[in-house]
TORKOL-4160 file (C-alpha; in steps of 0.2 Angstrom, whole numbers, padded with zeros to 4 digits, m for minus):
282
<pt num="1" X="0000" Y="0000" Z="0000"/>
<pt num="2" X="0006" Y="0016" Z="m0003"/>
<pt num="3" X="0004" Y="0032" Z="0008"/>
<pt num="4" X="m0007" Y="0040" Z="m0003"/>
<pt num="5" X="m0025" Y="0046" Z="0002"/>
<pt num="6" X="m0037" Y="0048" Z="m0014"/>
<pt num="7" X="m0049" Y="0064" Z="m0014"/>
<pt num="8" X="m0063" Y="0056" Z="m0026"/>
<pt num="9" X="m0074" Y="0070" Z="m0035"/>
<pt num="10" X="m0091" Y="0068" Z="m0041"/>
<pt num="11" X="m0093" Y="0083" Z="m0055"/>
<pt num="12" X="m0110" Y="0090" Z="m0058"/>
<pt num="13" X="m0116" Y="0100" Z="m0043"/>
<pt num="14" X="m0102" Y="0096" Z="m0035"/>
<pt num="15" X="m0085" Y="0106" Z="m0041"/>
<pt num="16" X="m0099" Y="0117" Z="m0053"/>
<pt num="17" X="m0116" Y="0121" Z="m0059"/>
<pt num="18" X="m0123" Y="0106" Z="m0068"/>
<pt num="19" X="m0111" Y="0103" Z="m0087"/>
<pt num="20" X="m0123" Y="0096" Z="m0098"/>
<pt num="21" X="m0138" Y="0106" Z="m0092"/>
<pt num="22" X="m0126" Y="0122" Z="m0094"/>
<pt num="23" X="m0121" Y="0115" Z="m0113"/>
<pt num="24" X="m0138" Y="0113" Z="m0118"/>
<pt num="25" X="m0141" Y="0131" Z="m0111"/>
<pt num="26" X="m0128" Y="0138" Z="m0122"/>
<pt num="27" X="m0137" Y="0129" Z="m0138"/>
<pt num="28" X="m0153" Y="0139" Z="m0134"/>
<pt num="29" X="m0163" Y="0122" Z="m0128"/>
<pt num="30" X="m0176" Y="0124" Z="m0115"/>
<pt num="31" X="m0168" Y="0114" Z="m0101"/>
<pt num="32" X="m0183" Y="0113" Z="m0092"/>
<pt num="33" X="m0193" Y="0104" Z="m0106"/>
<pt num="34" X="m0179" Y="0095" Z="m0110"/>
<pt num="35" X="m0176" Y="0085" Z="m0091"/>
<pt num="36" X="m0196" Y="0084" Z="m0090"/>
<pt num="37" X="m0203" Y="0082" Z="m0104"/>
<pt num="38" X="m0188" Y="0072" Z="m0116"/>
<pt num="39" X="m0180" Y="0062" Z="m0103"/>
<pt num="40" X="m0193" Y="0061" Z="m0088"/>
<pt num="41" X="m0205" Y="0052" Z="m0100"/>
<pt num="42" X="m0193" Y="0038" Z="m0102"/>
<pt num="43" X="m0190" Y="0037" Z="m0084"/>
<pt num="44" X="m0207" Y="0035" Z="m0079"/>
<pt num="45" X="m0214" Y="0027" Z="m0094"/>
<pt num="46" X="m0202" Y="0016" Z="m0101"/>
<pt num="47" X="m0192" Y="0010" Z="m0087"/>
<pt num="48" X="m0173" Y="0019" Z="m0093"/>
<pt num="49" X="m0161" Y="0021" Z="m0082"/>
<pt num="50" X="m0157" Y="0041" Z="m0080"/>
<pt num="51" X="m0140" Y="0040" Z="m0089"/>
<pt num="52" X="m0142" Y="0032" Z="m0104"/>
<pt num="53" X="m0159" Y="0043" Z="m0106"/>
<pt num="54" X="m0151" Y="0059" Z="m0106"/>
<pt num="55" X="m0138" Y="0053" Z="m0118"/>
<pt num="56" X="m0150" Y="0046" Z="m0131"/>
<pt num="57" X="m0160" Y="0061" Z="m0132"/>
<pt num="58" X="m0143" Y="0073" Z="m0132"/>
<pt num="59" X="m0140" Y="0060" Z="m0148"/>
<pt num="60" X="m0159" Y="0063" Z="m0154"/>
<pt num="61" X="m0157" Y="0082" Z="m0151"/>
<pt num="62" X="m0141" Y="0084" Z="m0162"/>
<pt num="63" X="m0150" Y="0073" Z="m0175"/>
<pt num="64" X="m0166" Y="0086" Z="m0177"/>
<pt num="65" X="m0155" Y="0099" Z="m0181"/>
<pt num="66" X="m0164" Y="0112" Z="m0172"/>
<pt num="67" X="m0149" Y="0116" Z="m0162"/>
<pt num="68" X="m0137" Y="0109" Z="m0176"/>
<pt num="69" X="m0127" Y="0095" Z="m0172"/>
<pt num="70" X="m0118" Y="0091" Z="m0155"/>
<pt num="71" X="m0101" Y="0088" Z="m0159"/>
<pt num="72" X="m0085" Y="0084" Z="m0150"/>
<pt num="73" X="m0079" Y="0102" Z="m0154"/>
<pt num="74" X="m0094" Y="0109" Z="m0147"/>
<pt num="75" X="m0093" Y="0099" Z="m0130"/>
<pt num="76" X="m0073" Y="0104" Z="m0130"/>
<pt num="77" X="m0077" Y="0120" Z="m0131"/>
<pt num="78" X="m0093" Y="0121" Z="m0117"/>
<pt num="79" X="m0078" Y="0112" Z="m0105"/>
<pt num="80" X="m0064" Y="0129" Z="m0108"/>
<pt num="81" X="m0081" Y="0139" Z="m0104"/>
<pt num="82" X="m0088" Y="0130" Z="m0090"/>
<pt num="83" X="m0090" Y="0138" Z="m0072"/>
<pt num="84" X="m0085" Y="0132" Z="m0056"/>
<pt num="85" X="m0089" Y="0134" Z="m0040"/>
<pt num="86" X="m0082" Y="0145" Z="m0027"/>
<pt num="87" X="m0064" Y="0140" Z="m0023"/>
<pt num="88" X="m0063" Y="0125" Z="m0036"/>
<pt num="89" X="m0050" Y="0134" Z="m0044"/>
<pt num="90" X="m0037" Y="0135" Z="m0030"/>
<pt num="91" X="m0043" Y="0121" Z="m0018"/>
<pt num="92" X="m0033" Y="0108" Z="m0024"/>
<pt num="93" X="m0017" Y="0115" Z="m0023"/>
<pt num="94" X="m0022" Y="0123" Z="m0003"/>
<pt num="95" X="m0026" Y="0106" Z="0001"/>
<pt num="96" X="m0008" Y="0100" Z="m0003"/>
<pt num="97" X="m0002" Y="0114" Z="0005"/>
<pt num="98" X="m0011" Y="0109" Z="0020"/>
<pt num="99" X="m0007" Y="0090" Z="0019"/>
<pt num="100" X="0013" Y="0094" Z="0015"/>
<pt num="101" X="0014" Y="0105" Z="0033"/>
<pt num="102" X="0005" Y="0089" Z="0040"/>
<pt num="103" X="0011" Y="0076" Z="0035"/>
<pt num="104" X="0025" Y="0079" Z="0022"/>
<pt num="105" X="0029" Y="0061" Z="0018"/>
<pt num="106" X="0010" Y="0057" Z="0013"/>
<pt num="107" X="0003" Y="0059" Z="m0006"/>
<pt num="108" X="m0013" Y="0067" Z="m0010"/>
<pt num="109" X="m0019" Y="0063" Z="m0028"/>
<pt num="110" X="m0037" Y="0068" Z="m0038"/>
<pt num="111" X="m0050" Y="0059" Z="m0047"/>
<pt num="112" X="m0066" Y="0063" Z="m0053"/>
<pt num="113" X="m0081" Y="0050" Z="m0057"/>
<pt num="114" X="m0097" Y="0057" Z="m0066"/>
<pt num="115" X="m0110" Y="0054" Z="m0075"/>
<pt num="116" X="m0108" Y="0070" Z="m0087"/>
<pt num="117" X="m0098" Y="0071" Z="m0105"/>
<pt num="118" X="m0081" Y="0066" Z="m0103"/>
<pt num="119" X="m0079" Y="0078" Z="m0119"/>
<pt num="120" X="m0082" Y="0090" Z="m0107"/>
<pt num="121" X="m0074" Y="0088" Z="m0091"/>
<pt num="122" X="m0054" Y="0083" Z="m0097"/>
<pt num="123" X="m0057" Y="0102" Z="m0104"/>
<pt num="124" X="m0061" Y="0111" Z="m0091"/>
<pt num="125" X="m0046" Y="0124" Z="m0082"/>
<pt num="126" X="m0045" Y="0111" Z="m0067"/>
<pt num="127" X="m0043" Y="0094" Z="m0076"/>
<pt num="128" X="m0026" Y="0094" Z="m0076"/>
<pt num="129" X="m0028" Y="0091" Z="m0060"/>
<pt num="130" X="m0035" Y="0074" Z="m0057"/>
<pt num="131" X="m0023" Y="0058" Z="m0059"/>
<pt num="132" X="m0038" Y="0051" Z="m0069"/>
<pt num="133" X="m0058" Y="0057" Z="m0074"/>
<pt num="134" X="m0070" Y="0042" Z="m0078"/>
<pt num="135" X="m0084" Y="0049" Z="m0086"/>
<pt num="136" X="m0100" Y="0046" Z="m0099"/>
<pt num="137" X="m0094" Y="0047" Z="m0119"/>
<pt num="138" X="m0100" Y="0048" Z="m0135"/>
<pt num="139" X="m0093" Y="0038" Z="m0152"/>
<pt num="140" X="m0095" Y="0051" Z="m0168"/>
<pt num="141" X="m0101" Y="0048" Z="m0184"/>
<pt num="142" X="m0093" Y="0053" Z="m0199"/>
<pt num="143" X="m0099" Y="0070" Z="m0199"/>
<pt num="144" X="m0091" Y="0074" Z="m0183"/>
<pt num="145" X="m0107" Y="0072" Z="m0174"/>
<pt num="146" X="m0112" Y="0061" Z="m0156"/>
<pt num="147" X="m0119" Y="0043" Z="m0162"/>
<pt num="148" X="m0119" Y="0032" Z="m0148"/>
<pt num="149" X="m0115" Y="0029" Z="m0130"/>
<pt num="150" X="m0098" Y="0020" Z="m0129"/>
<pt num="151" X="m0098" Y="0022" Z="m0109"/>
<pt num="152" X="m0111" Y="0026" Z="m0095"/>
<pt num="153" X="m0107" Y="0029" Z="m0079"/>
<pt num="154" X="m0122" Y="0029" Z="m0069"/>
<pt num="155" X="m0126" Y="0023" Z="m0050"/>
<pt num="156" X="m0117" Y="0005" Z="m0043"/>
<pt num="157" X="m0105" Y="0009" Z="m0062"/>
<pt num="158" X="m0098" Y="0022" Z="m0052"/>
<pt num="159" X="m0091" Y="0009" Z="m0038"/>
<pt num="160" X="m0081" Y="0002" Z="m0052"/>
<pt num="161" X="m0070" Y="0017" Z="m0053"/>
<pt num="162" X="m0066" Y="0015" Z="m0037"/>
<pt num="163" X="m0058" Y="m0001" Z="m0038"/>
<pt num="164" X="m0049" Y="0005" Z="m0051"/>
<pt num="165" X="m0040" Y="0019" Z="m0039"/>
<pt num="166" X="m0040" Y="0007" Z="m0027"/>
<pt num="167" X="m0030" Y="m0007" Z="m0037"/>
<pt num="168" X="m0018" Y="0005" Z="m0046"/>
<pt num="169" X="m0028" Y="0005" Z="m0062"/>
<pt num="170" X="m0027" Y="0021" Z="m0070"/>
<pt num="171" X="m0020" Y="0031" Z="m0086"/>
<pt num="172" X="m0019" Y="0029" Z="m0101"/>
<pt num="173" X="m0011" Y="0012" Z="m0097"/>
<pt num="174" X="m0028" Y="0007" Z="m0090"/>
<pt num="175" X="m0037" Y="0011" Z="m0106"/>
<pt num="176" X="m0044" Y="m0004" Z="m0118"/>
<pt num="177" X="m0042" Y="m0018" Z="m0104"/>
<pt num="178" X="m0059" Y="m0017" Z="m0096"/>
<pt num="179" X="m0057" Y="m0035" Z="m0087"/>
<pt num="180" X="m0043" Y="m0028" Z="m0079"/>
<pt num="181" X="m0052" Y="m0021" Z="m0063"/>
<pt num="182" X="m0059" Y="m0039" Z="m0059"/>
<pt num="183" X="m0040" Y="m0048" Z="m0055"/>
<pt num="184" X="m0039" Y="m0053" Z="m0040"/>
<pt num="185" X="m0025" Y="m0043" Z="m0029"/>
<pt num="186" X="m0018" Y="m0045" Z="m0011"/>
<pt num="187" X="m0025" Y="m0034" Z="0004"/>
<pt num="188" X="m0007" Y="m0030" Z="0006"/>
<pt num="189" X="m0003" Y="m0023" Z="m0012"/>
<pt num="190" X="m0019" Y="m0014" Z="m0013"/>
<pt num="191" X="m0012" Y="0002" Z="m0019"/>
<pt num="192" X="m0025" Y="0015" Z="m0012"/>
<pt num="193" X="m0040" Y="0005" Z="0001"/>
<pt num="194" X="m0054" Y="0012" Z="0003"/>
<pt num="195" X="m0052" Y="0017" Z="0019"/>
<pt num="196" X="m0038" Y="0029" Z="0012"/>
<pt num="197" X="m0051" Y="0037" Z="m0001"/>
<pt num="198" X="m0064" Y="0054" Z="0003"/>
<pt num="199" X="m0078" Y="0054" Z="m0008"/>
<pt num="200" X="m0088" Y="0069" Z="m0011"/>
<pt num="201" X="m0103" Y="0070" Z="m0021"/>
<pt num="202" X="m0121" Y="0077" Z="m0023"/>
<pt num="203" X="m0135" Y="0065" Z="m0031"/>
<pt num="204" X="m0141" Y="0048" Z="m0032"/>
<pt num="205" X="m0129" Y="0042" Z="m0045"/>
<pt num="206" X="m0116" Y="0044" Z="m0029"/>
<pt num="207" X="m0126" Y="0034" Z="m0016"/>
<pt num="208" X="m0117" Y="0018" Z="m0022"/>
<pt num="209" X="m0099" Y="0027" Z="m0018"/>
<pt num="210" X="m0107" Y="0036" Z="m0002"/>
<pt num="211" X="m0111" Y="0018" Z="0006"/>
<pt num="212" X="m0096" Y="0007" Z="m0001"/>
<pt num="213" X="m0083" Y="0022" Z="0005"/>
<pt num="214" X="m0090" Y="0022" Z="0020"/>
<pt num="215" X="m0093" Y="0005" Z="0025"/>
<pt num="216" X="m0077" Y="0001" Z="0022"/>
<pt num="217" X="m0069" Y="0016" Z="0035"/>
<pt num="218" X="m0067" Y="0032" Z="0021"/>
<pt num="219" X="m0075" Y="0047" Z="0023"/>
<pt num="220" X="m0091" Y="0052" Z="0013"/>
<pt num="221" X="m0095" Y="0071" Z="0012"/>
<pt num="222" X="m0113" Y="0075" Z="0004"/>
<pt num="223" X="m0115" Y="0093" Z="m0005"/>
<pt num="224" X="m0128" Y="0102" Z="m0012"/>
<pt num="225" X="m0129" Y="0118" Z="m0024"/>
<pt num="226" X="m0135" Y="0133" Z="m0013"/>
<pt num="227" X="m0142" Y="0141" Z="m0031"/>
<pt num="228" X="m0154" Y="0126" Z="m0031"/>
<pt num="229" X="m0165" Y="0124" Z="m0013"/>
<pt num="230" X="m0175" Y="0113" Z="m0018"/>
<pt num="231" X="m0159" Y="0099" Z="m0019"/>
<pt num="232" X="m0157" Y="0103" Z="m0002"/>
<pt num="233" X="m0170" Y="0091" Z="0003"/>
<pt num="234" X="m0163" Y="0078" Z="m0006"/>
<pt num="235" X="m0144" Y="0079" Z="0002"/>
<pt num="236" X="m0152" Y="0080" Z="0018"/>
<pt num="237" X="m0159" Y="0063" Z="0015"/>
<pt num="238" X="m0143" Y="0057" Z="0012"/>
<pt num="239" X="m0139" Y="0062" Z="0031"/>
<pt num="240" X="m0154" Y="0055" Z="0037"/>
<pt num="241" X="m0149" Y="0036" Z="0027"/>
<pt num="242" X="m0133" Y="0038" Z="0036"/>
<pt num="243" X="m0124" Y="0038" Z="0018"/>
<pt num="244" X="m0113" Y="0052" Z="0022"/>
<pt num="245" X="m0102" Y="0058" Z="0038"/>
<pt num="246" X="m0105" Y="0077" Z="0033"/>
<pt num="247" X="m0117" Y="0087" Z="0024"/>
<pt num="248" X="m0110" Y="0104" Z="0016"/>
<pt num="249" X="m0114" Y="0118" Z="0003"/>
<pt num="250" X="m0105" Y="0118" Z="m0012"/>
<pt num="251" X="m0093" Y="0130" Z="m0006"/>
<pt num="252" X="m0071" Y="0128" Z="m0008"/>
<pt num="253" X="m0067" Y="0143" Z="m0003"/>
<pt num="254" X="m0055" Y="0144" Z="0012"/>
<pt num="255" X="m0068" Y="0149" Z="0025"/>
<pt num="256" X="m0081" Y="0139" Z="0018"/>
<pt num="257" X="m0087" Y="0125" Z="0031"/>
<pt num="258" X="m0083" Y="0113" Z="0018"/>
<pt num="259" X="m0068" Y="0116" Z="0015"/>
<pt num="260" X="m0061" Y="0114" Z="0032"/>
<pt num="261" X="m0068" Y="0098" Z="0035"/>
<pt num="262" X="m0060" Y="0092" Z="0019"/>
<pt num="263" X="m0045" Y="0098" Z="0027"/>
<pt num="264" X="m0048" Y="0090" Z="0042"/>
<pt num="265" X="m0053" Y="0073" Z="0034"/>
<pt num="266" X="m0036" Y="0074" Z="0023"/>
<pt num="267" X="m0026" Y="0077" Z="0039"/>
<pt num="268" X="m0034" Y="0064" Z="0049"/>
<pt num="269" X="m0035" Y="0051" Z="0037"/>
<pt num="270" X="m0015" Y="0054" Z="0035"/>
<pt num="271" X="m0011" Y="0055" Z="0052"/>
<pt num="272" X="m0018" Y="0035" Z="0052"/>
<pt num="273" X="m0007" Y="0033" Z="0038"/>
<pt num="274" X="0010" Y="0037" Z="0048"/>
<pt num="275" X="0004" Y="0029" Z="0062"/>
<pt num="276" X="0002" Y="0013" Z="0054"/>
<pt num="277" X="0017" Y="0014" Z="0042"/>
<pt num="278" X="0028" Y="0017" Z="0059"/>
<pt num="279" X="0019" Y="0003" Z="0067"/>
<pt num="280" X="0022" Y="m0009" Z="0052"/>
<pt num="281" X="0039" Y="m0004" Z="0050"/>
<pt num="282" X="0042" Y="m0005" Z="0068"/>
């Protein structure tokens, strides 16, 4: 095991305003008609799963034309655009900071797993960030266009990524071996266990992570948008289920509550790590 602690991102709601409903926005669609009265039908109607219903009529949208066509140039360009939330932009380099005054010797590495556009999230000013972003994506047609769903990332899919980060399987190394997550692999050459690993995350796709995190001794923080109330009720639920250790406002900056229980959780969970390196070594 290495003395790394994983800082596991949900995106949407989470480090900023929701992507897709943001890009749809920008394309002059009516997002309200477009979750209630495009995607809700299939939910409660035909039995879809959320992810793959979005996607679909995203597809079906870009084939009508009355938007034009939804290209991998246009979601690139929705990502460079796309807002954040207040004190994304600096947060991950203050938490190092933090962690390094600590506990020097301990790592701190990024991920982010979402049910948004890929397309969209490796553009945005913070990917750079992140050791790895699993994500939702498109295949393109000849005319540059979206076509089909070649991943969804959507509820229990989610916990997959974690063992990934977990196992050490990440990168472009990781890419095009998708049996590789099932090998088998020693307690003792886990790379990252769960316990080392912070989730954070807003919505029902993250319930999975919420609950395996923190059964298995990491730390779950729930957020919610304080530009949408009516979320509020939902996140609170989470609290209620006992799915998360903390509920916070999507706030980074560095007086923001959730901020400094990030910090605290880093500094706690790496404080363990020494302890139990000395004791091992010892």
């Amino acid at each position: 095991m290495a003395d790394v602690i994983a800082l596991v991102f949900d995106f949407d709601d989470t480090l900023a305003p929701d992507s897709t409903s943001g890009f749809l926005s920008k394309m002059g669609v009516d997002i309200q008609h477009f979750w209630s009265h495009e995607v809700g039908p299939l939910l409660s109607e035909q039995d879809w799963d959320p992810v793959p219903a979005y996607l679909y009529k995203m597809i079906e949208l870009s084939r009508s034309g009355s938007h034009g066509m939804i290209t991998r140039e246009r979601l690139e360009d929705w990502g460079r655009q796309l807002p954040l939330h207040e004190g994304v932009p600096s947060l991950f380099e203050r938490l190092r900071a933090s962690l390094h005054r600590a506990h020097p010797q301990v790592q701190l590495e990024f991920y982010v797993i979402s049910s948004g556009i890929g397309d969209v999230l490796r553009q945005t000013p913070i990917a750079s960030v992140f050791t790895d972003i699993w994500a939702s994506e498109f295949t393109y047609d000849a005319s540059g266009a979206i076509d089909f769903p070649r991943r969804i990332v959507s509820f229990t899919d989610k916990t997959r990524y974690l063992f990934h980060i977990q196992k050490g399987i990440f990168g472009p190394d990781s890419r095009n071996k998708p049996f590789e997550v099932n090998r088998k692999v020693e307690p003792e050459k886990l790379r990252i266990p769960f316990e080392q690993m912070i989730f954070v995350g807003d919505g029902y796709t993250d319930i999975p992570c919420f609950s395996l995190i923190r059964r298995s001794g990491g730390v779950a923080f729930g957020v919610w948008d304080p530009r949408h109330r009516e979320k509020r009720s939902r996140a609170w639920g989470f609290i209620q289920e006992g799915r998360v250790s903390n509920l916070n406002q999507a706030r980074f900056g560095e007086d923001a509550e959730l901020y400094q229980w990030l910090e605290e959780a880093v500094e706690s969970l790496a404080g363990k790590i020494v302890l139990n390196s000395r004791t091992y070594r010892g």
